[in-house]
C-alpha positions as CSV (number, residue, x, y, z in Angstrom):
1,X,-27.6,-87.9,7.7
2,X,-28.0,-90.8,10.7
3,X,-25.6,-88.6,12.6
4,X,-27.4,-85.5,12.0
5,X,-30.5,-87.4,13.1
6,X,-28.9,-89.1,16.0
7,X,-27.7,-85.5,17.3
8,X,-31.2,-83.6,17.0
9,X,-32.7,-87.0,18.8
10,X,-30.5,-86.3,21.5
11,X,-30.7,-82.4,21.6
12,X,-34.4,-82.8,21.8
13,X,-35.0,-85.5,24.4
14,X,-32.5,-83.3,26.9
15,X,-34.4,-80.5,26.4
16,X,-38.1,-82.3,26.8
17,X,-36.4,-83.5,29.9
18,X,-35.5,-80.0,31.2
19,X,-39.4,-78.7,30.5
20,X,-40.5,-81.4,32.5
21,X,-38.3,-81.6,35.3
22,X,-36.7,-78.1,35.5
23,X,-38.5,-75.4,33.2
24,X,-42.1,-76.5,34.1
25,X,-43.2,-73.7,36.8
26,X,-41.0,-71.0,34.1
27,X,-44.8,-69.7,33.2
28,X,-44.0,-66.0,33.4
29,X,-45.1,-64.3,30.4
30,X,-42.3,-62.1,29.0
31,X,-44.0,-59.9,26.0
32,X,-44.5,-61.2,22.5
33,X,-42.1,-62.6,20.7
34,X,-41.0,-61.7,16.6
35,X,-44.5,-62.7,15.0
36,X,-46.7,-60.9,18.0
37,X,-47.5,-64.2,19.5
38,X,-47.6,-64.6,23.5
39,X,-44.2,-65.3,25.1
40,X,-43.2,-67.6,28.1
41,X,-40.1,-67.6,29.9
42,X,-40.6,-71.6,29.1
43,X,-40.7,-70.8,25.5
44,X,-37.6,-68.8,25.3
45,X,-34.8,-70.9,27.8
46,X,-36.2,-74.0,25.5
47,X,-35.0,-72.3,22.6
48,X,-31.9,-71.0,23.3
49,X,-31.0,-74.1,25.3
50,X,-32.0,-76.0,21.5
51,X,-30.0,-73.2,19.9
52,X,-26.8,-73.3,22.0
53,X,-26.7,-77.3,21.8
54,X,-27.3,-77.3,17.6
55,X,-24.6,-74.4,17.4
56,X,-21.9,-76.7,19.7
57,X,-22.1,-79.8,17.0
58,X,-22.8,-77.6,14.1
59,X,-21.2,-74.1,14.9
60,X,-22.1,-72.5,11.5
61,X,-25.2,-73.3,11.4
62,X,-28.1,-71.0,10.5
63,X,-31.7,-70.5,12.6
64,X,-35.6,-69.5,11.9
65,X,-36.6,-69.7,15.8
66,X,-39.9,-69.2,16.8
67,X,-38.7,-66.5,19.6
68,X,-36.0,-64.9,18.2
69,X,-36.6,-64.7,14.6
70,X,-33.5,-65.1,12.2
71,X,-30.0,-66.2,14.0
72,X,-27.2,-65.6,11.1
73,X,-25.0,-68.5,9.7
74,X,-23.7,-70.0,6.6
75,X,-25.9,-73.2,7.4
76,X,-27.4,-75.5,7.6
77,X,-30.6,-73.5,8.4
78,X,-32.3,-74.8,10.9
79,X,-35.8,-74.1,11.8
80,X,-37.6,-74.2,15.4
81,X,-40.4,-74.2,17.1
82,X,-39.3,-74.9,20.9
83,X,-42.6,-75.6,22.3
84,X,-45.5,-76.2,20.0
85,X,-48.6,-76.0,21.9
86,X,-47.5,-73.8,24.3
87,X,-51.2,-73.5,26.1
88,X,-51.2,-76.8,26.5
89,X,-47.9,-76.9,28.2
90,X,-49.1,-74.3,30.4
91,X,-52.3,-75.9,31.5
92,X,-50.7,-79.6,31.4
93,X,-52.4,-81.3,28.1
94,X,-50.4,-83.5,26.9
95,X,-50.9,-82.5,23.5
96,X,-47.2,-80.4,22.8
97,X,-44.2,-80.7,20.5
98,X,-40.2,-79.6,19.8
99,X,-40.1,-79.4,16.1
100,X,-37.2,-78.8,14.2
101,X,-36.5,-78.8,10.3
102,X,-33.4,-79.0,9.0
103,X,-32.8,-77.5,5.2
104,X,-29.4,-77.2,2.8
105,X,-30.8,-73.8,1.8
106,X,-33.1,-71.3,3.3
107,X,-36.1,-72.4,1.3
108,X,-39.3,-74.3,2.4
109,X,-38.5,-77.0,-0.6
110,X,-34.9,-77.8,0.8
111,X,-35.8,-79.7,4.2
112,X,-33.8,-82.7,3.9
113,X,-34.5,-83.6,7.4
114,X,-37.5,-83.1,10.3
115,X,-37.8,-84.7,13.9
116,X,-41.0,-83.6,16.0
117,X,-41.2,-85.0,19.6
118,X,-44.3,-85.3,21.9
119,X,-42.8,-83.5,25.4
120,X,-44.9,-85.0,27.4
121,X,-44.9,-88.9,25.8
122,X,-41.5,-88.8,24.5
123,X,-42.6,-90.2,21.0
124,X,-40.6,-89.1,18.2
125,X,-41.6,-88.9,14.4
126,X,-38.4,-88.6,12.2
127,X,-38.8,-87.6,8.4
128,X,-35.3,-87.9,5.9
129,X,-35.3,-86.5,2.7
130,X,-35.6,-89.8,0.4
131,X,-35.1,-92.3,3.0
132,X,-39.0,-92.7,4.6
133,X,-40.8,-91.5,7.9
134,X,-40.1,-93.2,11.6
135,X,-42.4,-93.2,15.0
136,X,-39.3,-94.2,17.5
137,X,-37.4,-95.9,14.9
138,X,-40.3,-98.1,13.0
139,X,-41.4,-97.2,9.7
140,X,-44.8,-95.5,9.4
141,X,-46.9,-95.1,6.3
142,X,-49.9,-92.5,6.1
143,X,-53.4,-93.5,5.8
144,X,-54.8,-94.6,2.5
145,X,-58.4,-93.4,3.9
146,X,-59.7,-91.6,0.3
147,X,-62.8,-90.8,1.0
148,X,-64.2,-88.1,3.8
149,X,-67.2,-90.0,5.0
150,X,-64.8,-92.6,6.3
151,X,-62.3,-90.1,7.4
152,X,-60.4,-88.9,10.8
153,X,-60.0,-85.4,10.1
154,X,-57.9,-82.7,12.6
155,X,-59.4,-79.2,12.4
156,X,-57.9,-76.3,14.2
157,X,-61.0,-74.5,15.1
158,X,-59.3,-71.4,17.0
159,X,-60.0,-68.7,14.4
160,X,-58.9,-65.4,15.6
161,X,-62.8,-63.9,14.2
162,X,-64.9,-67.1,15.5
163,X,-67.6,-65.6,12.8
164,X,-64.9,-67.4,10.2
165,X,-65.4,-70.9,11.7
166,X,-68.0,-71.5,9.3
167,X,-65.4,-71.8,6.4
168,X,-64.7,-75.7,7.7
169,X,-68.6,-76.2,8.2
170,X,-68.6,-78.2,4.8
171,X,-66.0,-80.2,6.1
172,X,-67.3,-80.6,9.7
173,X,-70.4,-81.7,8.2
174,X,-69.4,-84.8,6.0
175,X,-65.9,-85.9,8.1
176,X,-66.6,-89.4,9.6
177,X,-64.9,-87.7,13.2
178,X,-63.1,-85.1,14.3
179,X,-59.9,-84.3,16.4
180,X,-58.4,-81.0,17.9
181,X,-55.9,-80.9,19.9
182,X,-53.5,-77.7,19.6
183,X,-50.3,-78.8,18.3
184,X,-49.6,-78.3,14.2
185,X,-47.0,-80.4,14.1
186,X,-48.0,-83.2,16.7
187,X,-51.3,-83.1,14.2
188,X,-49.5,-83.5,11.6
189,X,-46.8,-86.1,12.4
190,X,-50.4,-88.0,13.0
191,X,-51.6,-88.2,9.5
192,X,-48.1,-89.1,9.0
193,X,-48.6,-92.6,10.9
194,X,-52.4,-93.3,10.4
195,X,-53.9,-92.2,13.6
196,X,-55.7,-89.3,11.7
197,X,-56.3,-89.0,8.0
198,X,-56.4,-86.1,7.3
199,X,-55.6,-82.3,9.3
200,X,-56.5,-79.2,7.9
201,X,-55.9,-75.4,9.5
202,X,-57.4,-72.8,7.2
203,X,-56.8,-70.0,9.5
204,X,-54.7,-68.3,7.8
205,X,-52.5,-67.5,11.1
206,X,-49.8,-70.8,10.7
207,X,-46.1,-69.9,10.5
208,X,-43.3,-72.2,8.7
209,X,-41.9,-73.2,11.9
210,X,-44.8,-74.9,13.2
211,X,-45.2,-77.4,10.1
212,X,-42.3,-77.8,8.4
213,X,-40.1,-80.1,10.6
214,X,-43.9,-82.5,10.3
215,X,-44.4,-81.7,6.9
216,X,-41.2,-83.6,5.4
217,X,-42.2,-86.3,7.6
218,X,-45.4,-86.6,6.5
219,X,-44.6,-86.7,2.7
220,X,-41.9,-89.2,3.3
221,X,-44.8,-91.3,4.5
222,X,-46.7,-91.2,1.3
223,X,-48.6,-88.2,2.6
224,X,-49.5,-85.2,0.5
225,X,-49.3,-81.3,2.4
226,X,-50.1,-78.0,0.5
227,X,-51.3,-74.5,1.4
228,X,-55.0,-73.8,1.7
229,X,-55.5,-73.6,-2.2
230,X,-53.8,-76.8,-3.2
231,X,-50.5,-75.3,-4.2
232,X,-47.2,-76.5,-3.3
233,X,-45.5,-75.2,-0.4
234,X,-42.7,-73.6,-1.6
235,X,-40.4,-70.2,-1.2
236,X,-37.5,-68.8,0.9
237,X,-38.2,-69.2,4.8
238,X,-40.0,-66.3,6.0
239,X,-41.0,-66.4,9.6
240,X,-43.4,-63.2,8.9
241,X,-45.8,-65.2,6.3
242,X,-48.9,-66.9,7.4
243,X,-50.3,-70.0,6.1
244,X,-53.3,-72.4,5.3
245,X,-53.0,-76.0,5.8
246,X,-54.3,-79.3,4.1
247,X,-52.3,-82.6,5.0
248,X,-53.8,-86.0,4.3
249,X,-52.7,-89.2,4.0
250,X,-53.1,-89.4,0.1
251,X,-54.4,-87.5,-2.8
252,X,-57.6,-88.7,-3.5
253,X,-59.0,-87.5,0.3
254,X,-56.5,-84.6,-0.3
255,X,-58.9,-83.6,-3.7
256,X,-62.4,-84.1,-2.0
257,X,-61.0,-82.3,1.0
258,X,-59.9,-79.4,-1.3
259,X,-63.5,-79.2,-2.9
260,X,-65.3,-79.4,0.0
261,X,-63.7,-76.4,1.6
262,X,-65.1,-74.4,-1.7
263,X,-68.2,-75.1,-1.0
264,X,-70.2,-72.2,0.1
């Protein structure tokens, strides 16, 4: 498992390293990609370079990639998101993530291992099945923050019908602060280490990749992350399927937040 790590680490921090130095002006936009979303030529030689490295240490191995959908292989299956935040790359926010989830089987319950990196920062959040959650090799624990007047909550607010922003009014209303900043996983990994307590995305837009490489790494940290309705996210990788989001540090905000949002 430390090589596996070790390898992804490495894969990841040459290929922040090329978006920076050589892939940064690649802003062309090339279509949509598999799930409709906008496409970048950044977007695409970051994936292929991540899914080219993977395939030279582990040649069998399996991928659910952002761009290209579904890459055959007998595993391990390996999911990607190559560049997280993509608008923010484009307009140079430093808010943007390589994410990466790494399962025994092709099911959102078999991640045994996730790494998300900052691309602009370099910090790397590291999640093992069983064995904790790291920020650049130090432990982290998630916030024991339980109740939402005291809270830091992350709310992704970019609702494809802007009339639906009201849903997290109830929530907006009684958080103590809030934070957006356009990267799932980067959001995530946070709750993970303290900085927010909470990070919820109701949309109903999300797809596996851009959570599930943060979402081991948050409940390795003590951290609780379920759909929308509170139910345990679960089922065979489906880059097609959209998602709600509630992560928080612990289970006591992760109840309040969960009745709040029902509030009409």
């Amino acid at each position: 498992m430390e090589e596996l790590v070790l390898v992804l680490d490495d894969i990841l921090e040459r290929v922040r390293e090329k978006l920076l130095s050589e892939w940064r002006e690649e802003r062309d936009m090339l279509g949509f990609n598999v799930k409709g979303d906008e496409t970048r030529k950044f977007d695409v030689m970051a994936e292929r370079f991540l899914v080219d490295e993977i395939k030279k240490r582990y040649p069998e191995a399996a991928f659910f990639a952002e761009e290209e959908g579904e890459i055959g292989g007998e595993g391990p299956f390996i999911v990607l998101d190559p560049v997280d935040g993509s608008t923010n790359f484009l307009r140079g926010i430093g808010a943007c993530s390589v994410s990466v989830a790494v399962a025994d089987e092709p099911y959102l319950e078999s991640v045994k291992v996730g790494v998300v990196k900052n691309l602009i920062s370099g910090d790397t959040y590291v999640g093992v099945k069983g064995m904790g959650a790291f920020l650049n090799g130090r432990l982290i624990k998630a916030s024991d923050v339980s109740e939402l007047g005291e809270a830091i909550v992350g709310v992704d607010l970019d609702f494809p019908d802007r009339t639906e922003v009201s849903k997290v009014f109830p929530l907006i209303m009684k958080a103590r602060k809030l934070r957006k900043i356009g990267s799932n996983a980067l959001e995530i990994a946070y709750v993970a280490h303290g900085g927010y307590d909470a990070f919820v995305d109701v949309r109903g837009v999300l797809t596996c990749e851009s959570f599930l490489g943060a979402k081991i790494i948050l409940e390795e940290a003590g951290g609780v992350i379920t759909d929308g309705d509170g139910r345990e996210i679960k089922g065979k990788v489906d880059l097609s399927k959209r998602w709600t989001i509630i992560a928080s540090g612990n289970r006591i905000l992760h109840n309040e937040i969960s009745k709040v949002l029902k509030e009409k």
